[in-house]
C-alpha positions as CSV (number, residue, x, y, z in Angstrom):
1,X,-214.2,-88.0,-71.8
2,X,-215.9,-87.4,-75.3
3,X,-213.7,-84.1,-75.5
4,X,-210.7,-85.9,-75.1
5,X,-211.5,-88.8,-77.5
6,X,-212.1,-85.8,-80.5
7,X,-209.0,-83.5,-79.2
8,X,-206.7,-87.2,-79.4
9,X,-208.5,-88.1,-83.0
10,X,-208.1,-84.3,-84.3
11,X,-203.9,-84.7,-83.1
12,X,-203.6,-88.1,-85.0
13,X,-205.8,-86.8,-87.6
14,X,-202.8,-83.8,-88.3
15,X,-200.3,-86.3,-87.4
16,X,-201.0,-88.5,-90.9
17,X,-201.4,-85.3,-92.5
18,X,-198.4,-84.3,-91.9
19,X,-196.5,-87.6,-92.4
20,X,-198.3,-88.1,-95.7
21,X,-197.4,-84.9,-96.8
22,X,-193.4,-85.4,-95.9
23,X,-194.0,-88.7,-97.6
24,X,-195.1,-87.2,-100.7
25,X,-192.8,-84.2,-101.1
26,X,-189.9,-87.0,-100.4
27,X,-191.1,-88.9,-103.6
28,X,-192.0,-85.7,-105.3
29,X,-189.2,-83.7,-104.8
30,X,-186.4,-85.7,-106.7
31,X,-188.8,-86.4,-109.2
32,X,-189.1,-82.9,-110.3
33,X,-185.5,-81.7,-110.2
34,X,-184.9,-84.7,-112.7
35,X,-187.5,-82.9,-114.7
36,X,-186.2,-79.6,-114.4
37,X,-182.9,-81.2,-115.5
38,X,-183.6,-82.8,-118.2
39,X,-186.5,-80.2,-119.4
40,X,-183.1,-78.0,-119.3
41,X,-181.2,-80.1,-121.1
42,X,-183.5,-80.7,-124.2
43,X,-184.4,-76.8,-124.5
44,X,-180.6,-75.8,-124.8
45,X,-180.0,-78.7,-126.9
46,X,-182.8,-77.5,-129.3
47,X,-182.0,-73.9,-128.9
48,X,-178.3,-74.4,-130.2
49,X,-179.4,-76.6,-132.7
50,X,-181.9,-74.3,-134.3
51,X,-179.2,-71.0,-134.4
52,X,-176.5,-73.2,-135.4
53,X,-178.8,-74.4,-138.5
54,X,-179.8,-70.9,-138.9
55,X,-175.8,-69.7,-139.2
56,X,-175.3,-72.6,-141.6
57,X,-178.2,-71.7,-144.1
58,X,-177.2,-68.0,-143.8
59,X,-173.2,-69.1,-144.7
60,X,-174.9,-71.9,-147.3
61,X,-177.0,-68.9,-148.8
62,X,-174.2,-66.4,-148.8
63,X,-171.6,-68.7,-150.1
64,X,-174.1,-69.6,-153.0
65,X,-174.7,-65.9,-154.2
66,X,-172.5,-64.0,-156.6
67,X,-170.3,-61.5,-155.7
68,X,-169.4,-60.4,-152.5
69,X,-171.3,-59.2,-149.4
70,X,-171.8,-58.8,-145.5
71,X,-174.8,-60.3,-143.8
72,X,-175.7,-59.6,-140.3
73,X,-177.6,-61.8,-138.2
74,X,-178.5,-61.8,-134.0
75,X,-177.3,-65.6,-133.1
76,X,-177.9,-66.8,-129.6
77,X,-176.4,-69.4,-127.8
78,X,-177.4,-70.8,-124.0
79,X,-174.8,-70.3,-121.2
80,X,-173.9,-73.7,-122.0
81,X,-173.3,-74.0,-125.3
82,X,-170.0,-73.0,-126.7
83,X,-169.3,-73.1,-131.5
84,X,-166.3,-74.1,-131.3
85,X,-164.9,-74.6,-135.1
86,X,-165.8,-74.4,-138.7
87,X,-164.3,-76.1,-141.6
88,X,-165.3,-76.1,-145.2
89,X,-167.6,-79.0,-144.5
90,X,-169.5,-78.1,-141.3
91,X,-170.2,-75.9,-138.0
92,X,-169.2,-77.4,-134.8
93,X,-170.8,-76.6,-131.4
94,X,-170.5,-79.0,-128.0
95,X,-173.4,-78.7,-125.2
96,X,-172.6,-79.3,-121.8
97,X,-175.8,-80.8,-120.2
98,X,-176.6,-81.9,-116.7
99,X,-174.8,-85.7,-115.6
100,X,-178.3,-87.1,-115.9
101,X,-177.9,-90.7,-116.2
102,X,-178.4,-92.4,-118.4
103,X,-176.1,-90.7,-121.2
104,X,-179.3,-89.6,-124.2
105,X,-178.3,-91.6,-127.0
106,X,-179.0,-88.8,-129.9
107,X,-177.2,-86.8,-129.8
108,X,-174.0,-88.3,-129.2
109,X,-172.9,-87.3,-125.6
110,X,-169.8,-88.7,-123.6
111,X,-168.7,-87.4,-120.1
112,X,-172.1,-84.4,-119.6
113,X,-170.9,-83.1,-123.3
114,X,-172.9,-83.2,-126.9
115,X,-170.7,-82.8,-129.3
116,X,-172.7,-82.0,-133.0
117,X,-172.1,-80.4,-135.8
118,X,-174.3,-78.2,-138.6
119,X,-173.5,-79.7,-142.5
120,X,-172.4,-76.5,-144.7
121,X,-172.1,-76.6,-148.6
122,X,-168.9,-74.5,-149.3
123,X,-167.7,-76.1,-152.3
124,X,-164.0,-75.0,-152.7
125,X,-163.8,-71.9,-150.8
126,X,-162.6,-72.0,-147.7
127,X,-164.2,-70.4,-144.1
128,X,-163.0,-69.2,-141.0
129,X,-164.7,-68.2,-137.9
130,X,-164.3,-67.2,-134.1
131,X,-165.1,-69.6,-131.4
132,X,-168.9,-68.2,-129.9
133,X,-170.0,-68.5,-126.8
134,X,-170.9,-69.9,-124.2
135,X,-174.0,-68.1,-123.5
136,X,-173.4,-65.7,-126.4
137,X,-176.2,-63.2,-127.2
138,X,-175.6,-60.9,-130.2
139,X,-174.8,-59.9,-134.0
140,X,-172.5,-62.1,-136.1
141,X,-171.0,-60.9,-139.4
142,X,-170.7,-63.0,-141.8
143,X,-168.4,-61.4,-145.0
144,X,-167.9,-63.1,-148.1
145,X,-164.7,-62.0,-149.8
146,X,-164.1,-61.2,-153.4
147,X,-162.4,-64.6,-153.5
148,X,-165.4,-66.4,-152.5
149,X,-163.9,-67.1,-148.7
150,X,-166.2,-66.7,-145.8
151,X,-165.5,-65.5,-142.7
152,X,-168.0,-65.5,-139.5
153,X,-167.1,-62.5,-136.5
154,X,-168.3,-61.0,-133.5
155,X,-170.1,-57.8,-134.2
């Protein structure tokens, strides 16, 4: 009889185990793709934010010194990230991030897409570049002309 009483305690015994441990990777589970998410989210958000400042001080810099010129620089964006204009006052880039809710509230996102843009300092000339990305990885040229325009290219 004592055999039996141990073999029936060591059967519940794996029983909880196992029902605490379903328990626990039910409540666990969901709580770690939302942090995969939005861990996702805020390292492509930075990303493009730091090369996107990075292409404005370079276009700020060359814009600012005489003459005329070419720089090269490696930009990357993430596979969700997409510049999509320039105009004599700023870079524009849009993120698309996860449909977490809620919406973050900096930056500015509507519908799963940040829209944000990178201040430049042209003064009166004038620039022009190609839509990049998303999930770009490469050189960019950027040419100052002898008329002080700037222009911004795929390598």
């Amino acid at each position: 009889m004592n055999k039996k009483i141990k073999g029936q305690i060591a059967i519940e015994y794996i029983i909880f185990i196992a029902i605490f441990l379903l328990f626990f990777q039910a409540i666990l589970k969901p709580t770690v793709d939302f942090a995969e998410v939005v861990i996702t989210d805020v390292q492509s958000v930075s990303v493009s934010k730091e090369n996107v400042t990075n292409l404005a001080n370079n276009i700020n810099s060359l814009e600012s010194s005489l003459g005329y010129g070419k720089r090269i620089m490696f930009f990357y964006l993430p596979g969700n990230a997409i510049l999509k204009s320039c105009s004599d006052t700023s870079l524009n880039y849009e993120i698309t991030i996860s449909k977490v809710k809620p919406d973050p509230p900096n930056p500015p996102c509507q519908n799963g897409v940040c829209t944000l843009s990178e201040d430049l300092y042209l003064g009166s000339n004038s620039i022009t570049c190609d839509v990049i990305g998303p999930g770009f990885t490469g050189n960019l040229v950027i040419e100052k002309t002898q008329t002080g325009d700037i222009d911004v290219s795929i390598q």
